[in-house]
DRENGU-162102 format. One record per residue: x, y, z of N, C-alpha, C in turn; residue in three letters; residue number from 1. Coordinates in steps of 0.2 Angstrom, whole numbers. Example, Ala and Ser with C-alpha at 12.3 -4.5 7.8 and 13.67 -1.06 7.14 Angstrom:
REM residues 2
> 66; -28; 39; 62; -22; 39; 66; -16; 39; ala; 1
> 64; -11; 35; 68; -5; 36; 64; 0; 39; ser; 2
***
This chain:
REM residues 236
> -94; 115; 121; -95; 115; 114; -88; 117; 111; unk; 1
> -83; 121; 114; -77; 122; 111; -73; 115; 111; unk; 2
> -75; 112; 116; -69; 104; 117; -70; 101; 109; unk; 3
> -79; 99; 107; -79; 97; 105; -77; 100; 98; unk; 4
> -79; 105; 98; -77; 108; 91; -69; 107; 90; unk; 5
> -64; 106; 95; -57; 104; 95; -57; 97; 93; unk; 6
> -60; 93; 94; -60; 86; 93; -61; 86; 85; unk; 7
> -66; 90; 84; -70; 88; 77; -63; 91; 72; unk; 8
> -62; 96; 74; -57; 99; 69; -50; 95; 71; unk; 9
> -50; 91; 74; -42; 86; 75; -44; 80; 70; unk; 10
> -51; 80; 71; -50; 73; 67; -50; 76; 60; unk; 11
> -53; 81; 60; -54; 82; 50; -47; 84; 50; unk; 12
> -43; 87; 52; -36; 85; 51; -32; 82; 50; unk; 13
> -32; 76; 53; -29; 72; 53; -33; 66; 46; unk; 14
> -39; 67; 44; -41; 64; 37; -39; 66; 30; unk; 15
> -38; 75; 33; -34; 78; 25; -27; 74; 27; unk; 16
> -23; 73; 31; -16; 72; 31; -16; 65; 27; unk; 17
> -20; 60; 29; -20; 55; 27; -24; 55; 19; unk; 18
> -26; 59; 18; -29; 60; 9; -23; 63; 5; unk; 19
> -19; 66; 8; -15; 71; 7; -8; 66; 6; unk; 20
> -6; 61; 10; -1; 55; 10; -4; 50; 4; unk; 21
> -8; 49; 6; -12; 44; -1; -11; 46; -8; unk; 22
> -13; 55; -10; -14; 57; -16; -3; 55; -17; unk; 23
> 0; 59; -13; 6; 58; -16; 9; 52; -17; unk; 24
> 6; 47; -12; 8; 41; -14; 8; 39; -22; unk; 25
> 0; 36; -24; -4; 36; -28; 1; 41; -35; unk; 26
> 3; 47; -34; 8; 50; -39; 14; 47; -41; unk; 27
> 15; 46; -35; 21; 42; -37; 21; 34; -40; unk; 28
> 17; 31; -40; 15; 27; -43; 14; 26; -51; unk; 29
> 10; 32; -50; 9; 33; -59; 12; 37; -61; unk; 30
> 18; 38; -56; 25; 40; -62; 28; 34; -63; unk; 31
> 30; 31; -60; 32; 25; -61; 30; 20; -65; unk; 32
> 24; 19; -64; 20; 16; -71; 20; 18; -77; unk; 33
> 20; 24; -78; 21; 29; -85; 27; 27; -87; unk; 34
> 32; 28; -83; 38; 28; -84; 39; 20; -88; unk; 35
> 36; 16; -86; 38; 8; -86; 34; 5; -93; unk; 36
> 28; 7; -94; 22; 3; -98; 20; 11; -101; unk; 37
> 20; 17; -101; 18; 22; -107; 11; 25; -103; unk; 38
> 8; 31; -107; 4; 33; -102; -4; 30; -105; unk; 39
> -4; 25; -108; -12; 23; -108; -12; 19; -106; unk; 40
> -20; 16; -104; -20; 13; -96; -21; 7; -100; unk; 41
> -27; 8; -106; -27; 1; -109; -22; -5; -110; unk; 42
> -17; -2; -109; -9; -5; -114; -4; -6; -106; unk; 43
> -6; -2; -102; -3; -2; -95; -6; -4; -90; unk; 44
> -4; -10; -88; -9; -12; -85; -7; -10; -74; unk; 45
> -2; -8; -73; 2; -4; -68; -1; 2; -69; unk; 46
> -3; 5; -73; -8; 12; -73; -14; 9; -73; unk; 47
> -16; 6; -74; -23; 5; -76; -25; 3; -67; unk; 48
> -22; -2; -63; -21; -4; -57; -21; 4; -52; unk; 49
> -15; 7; -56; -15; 16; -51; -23; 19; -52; unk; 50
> -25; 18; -56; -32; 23; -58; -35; 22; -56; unk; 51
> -38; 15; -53; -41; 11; -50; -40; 14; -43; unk; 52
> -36; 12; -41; -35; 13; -33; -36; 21; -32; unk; 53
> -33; 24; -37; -33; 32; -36; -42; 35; -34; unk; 54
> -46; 32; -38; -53; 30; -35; -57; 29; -30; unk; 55
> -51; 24; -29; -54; 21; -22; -55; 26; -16; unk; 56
> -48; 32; -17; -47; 35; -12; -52; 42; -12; unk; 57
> -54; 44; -17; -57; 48; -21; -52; 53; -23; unk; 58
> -48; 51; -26; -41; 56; -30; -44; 60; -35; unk; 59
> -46; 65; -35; -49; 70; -41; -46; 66; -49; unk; 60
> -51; 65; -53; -49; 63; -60; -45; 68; -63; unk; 61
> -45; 75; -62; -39; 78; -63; -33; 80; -60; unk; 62
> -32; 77; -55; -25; 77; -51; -23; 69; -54; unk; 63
> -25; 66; -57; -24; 60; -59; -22; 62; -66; unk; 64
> -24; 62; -70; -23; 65; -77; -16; 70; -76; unk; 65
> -16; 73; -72; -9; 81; -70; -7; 75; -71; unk; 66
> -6; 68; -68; -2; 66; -65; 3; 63; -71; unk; 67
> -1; 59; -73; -1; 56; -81; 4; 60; -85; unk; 68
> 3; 68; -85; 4; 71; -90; 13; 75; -87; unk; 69
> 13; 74; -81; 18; 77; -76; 24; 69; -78; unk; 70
> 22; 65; -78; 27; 57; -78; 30; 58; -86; unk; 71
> 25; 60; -91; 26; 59; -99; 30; 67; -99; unk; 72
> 34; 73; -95; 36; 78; -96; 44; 76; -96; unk; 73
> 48; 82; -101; 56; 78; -100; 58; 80; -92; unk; 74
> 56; 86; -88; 58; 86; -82; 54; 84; -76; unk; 75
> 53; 77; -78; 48; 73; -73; 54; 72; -68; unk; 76
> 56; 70; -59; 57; 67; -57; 58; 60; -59; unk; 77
> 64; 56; -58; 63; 49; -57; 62; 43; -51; unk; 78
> 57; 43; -51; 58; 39; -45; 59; 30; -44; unk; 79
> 64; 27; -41; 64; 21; -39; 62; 18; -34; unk; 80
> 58; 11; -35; 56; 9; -29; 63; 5; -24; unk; 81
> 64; 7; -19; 67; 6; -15; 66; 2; -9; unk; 82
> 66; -4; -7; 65; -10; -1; 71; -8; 7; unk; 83
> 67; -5; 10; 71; -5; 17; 71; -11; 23; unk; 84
> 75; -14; 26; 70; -20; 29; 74; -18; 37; unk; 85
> 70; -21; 43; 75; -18; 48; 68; -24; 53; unk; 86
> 70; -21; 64; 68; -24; 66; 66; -18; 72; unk; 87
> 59; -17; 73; 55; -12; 76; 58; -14; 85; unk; 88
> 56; -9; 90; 58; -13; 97; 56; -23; 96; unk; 89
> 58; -24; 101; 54; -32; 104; 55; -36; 100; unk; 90
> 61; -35; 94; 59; -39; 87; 55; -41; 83; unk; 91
> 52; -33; 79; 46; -35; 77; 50; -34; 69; unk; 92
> 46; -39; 66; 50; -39; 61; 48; -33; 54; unk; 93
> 50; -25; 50; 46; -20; 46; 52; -22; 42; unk; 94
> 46; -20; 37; 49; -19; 29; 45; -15; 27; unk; 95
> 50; -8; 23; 48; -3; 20; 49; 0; 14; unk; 96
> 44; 1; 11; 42; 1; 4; 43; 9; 1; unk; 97
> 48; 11; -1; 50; 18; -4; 48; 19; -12; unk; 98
> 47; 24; -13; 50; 26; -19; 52; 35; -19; unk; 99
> 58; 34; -21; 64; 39; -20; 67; 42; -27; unk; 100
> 68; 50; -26; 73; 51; -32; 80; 53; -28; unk; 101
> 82; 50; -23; 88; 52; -18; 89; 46; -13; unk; 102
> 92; 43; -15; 94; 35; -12; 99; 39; -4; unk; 103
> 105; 44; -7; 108; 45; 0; 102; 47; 5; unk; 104
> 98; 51; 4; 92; 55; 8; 89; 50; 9; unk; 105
> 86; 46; 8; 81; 43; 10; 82; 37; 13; unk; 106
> 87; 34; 12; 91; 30; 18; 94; 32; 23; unk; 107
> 98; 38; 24; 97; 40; 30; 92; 41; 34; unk; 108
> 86; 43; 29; 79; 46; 35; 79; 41; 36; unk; 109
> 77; 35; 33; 75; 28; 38; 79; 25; 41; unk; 110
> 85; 27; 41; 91; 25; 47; 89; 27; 51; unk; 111
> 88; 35; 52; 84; 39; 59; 80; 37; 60; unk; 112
> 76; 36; 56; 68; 35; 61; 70; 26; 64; unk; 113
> 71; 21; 61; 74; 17; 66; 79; 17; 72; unk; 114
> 83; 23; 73; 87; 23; 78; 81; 27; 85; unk; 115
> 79; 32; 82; 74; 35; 86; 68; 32; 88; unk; 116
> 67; 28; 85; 61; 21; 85; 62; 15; 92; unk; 117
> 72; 18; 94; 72; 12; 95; 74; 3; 92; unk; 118
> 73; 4; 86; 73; 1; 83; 81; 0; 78; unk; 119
> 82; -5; 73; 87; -6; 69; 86; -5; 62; unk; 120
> 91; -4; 57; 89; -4; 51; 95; -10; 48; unk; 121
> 93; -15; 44; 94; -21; 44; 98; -23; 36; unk; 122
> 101; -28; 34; 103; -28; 29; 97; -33; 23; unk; 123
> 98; -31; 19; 92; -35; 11; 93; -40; 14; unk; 124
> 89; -42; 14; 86; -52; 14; 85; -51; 24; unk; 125
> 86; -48; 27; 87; -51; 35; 77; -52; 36; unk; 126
> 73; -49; 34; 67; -50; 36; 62; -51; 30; unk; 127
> 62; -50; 25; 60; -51; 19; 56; -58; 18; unk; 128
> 62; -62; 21; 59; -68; 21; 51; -72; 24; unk; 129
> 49; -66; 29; 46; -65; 35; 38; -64; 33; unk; 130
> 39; -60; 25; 33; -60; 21; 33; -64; 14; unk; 131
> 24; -63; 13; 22; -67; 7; 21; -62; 3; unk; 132
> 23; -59; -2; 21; -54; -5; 13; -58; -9; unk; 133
> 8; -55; -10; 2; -58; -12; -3; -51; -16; unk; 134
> -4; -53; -20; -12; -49; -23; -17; -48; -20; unk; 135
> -19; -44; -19; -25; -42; -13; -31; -38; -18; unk; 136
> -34; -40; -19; -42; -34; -22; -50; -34; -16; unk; 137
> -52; -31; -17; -55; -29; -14; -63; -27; -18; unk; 138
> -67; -29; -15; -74; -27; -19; -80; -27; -16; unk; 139
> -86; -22; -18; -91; -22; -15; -95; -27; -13; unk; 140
> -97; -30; -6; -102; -34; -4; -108; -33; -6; unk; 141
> -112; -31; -12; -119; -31; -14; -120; -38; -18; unk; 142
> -124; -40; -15; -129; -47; -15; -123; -50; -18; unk; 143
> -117; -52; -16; -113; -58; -20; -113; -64; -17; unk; 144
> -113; -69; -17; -112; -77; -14; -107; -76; -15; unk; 145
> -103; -77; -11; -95; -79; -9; -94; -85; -11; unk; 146
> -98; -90; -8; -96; -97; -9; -96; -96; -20; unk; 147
> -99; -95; -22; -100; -96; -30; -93; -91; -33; unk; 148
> -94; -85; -31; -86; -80; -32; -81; -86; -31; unk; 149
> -82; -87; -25; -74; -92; -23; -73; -99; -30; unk; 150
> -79; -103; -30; -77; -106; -35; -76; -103; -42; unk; 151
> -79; -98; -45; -78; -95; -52; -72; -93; -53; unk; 152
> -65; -90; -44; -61; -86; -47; -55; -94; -44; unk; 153
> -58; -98; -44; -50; -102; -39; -47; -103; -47; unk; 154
> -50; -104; -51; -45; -106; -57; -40; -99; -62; unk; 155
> -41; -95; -58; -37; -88; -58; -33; -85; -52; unk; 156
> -32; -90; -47; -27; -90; -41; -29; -89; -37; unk; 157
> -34; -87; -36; -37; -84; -31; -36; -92; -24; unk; 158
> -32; -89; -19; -31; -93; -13; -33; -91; -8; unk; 159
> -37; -84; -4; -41; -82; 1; -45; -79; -1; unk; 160
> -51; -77; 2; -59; -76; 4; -59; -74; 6; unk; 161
> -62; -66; 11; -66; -66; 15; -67; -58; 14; unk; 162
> -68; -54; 23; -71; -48; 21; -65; -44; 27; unk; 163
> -65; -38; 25; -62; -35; 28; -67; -30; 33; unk; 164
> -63; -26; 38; -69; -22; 44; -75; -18; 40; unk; 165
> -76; -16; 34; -81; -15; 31; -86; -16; 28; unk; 166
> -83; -24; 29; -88; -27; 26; -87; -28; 16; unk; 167
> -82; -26; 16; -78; -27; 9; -77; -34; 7; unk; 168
> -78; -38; 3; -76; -45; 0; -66; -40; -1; unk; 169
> -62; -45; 1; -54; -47; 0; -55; -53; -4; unk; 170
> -51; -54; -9; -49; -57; -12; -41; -57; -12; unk; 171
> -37; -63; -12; -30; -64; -11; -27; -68; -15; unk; 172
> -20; -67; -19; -19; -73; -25; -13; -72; -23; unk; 173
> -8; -77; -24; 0; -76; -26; 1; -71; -30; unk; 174
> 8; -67; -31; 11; -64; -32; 10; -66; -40; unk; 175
> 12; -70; -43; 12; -70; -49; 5; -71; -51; unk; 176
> 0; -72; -49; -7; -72; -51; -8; -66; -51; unk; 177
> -7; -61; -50; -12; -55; -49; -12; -55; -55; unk; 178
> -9; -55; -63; -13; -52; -66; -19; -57; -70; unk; 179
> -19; -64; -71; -23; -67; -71; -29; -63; -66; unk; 180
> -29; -64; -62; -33; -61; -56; -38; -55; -59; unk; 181
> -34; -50; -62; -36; -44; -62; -41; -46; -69; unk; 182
> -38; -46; -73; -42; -50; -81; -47; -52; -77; unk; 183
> -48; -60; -75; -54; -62; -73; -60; -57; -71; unk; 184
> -57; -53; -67; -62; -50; -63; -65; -43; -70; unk; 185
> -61; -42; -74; -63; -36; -80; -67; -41; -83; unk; 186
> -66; -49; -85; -70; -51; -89; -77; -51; -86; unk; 187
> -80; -54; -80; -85; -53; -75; -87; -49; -75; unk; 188
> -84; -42; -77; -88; -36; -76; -86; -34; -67; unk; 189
> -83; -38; -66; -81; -35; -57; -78; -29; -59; unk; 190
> -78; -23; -55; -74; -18; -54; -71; -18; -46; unk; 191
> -65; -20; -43; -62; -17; -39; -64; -13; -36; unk; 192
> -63; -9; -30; -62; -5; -24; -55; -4; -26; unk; 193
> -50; -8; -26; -44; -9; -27; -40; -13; -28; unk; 194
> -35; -15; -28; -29; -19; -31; -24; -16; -30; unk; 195
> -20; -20; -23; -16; -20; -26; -10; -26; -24; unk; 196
> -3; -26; -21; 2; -30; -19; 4; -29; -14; unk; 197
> 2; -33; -8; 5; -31; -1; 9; -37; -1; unk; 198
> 10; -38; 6; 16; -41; 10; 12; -43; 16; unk; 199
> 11; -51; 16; 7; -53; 23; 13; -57; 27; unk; 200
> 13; -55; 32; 19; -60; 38; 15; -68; 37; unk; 201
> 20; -70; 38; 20; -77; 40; 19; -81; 44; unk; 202
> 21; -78; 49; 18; -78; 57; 19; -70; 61; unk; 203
> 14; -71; 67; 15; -64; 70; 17; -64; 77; unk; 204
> 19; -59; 81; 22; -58; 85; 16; -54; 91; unk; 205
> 14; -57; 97; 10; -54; 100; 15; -52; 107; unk; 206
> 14; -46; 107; 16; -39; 113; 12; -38; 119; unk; 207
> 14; -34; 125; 8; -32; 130; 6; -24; 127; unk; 208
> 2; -21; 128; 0; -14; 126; 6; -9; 126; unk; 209
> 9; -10; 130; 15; -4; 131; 20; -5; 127; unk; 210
> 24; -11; 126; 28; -16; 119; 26; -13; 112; unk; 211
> 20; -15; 112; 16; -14; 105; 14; -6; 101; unk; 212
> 16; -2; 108; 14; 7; 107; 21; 8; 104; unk; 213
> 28; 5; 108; 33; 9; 105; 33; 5; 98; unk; 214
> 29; 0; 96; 32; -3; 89; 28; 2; 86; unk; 215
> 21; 5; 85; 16; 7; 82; 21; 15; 82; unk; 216
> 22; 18; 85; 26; 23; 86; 33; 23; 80; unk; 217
> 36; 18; 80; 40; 19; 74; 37; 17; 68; unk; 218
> 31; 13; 67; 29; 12; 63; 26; 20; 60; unk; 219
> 23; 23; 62; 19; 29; 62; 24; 34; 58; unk; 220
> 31; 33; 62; 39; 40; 62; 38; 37; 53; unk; 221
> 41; 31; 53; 40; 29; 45; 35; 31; 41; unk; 222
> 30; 30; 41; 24; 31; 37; 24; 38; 37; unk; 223
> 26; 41; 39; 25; 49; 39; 30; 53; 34; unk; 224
> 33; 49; 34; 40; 51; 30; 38; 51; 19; unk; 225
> 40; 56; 19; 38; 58; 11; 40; 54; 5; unk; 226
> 46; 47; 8; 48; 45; 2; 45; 38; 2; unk; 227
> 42; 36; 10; 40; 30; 12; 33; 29; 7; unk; 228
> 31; 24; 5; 26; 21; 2; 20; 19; 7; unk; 229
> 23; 11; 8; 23; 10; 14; 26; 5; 20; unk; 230
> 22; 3; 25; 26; -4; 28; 21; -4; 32; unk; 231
> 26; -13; 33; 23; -19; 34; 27; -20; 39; unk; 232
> 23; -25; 45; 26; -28; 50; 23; -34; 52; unk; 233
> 27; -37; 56; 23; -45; 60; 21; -44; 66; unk; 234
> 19; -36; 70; 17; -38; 76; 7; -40; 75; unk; 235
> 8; -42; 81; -2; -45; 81; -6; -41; 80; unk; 236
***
């Protein structure tokens, strides 16, 4: 009974850590959105995007709002979004998505965590090229025809289909389509799960288990780090 009760309590801890990496992401976000487009969503369509996703996660509507009201203060932090690109053991190709009010500090944390890793931290442009930066939404499976979605949204960019481990419809658009994308889906009365802008590799890199544990291992040392957003890789 005790083992178990140690498992139960390891994984509920480990779900606040990851609610708890998400809510500050998500802040960060909508500071930078405020910052950029003002604090109403209707006019902001980068906030309207962060409130959406804030959602998804179950972000209390009033840490949302704090959040809001904390970006429009004169003594908000500023934070910029910051591109780190490098190359994980085995040659796996990561790019890592910051947003930072300390450029000295937070480039050397991801120096370390790639020296520690194993790994290298690389010059702009060495991997970048590696991915497709792309719009990604995401929506509830209840009674939709894909095949009829897929034709209603292709003349809005929409260039992939399909469902993700839960059973979620993905939607995929270029880069410059996401906001055609986003409208479409408001005029439909779609509401998102989310939205937002990833980085899909080009091709991918497959490892043996033990290769693949140390790449996962610096990917982890990254994610963990408080200025890190997130990242992306091309192993399988």
């Amino acid at each position: 009974m005790g083992r178990i009760f140690e498992v139960r309590k390891s994984t509920m801890f480990a779900r606040w850590d990851r609610m708890a990496k998400a809510f500050t992401r998500l802040g960060k976000e909508i500071a930078i959105a405020v910052k950029a487009g003002g604090p109403e969503p209707d006019t902001n369509p980068a906030l309207r995007r962060c409130i959406l996703n804030a959602k998804g996660v179950n972000m209390p509507k009033d840490r949302v709002e704090a959040a809001i009201k904390r970006a429009m203060g004169k003594d908000m932090t500023n934070y910029e979004e910051v591109i780190y690109e490098g190359y994980a053991p085995h040659g796996i190709a990561v790019l890592v998505e910051t947003a930072t009010d300390n450029h000295t500090r937070t480039v050397a944390n991801v120096r370390m965590h790639f020296r520690k890793g194993e790994g290298s931290l690389g010059n702009s442009g060495s991997v970048a090229f590696l991915f497709n930066r792309v719009g990604e939404f995401k929506i509830k499976n209840e009674g939709v025809n894909m095949d009829d979605l897929e034709l209603e949204l292709i003349d809005f960019g929409l260039e992939e289909i399909g469902e993700d481990d839960e059973g979620n419809i993905v939607l995929r658009t270029p880069f410059d389509e996401f906001g055609n994308m986003s409208k479409a889906l408001e005029d439909k009365g779609i509401t998102p799960l989310s939205a937002e802008l990833n980085r899909i590799p080009t091709t991918t890199v497959e490892l043996n288990e033990e290769e693949a544990k140390e790449v996962l291992e610096l990917i982890d040392r990254l994610e963990q780090d408080e200025d890190v957003q997130k990242v992306y890789h091309n192993l399988k």
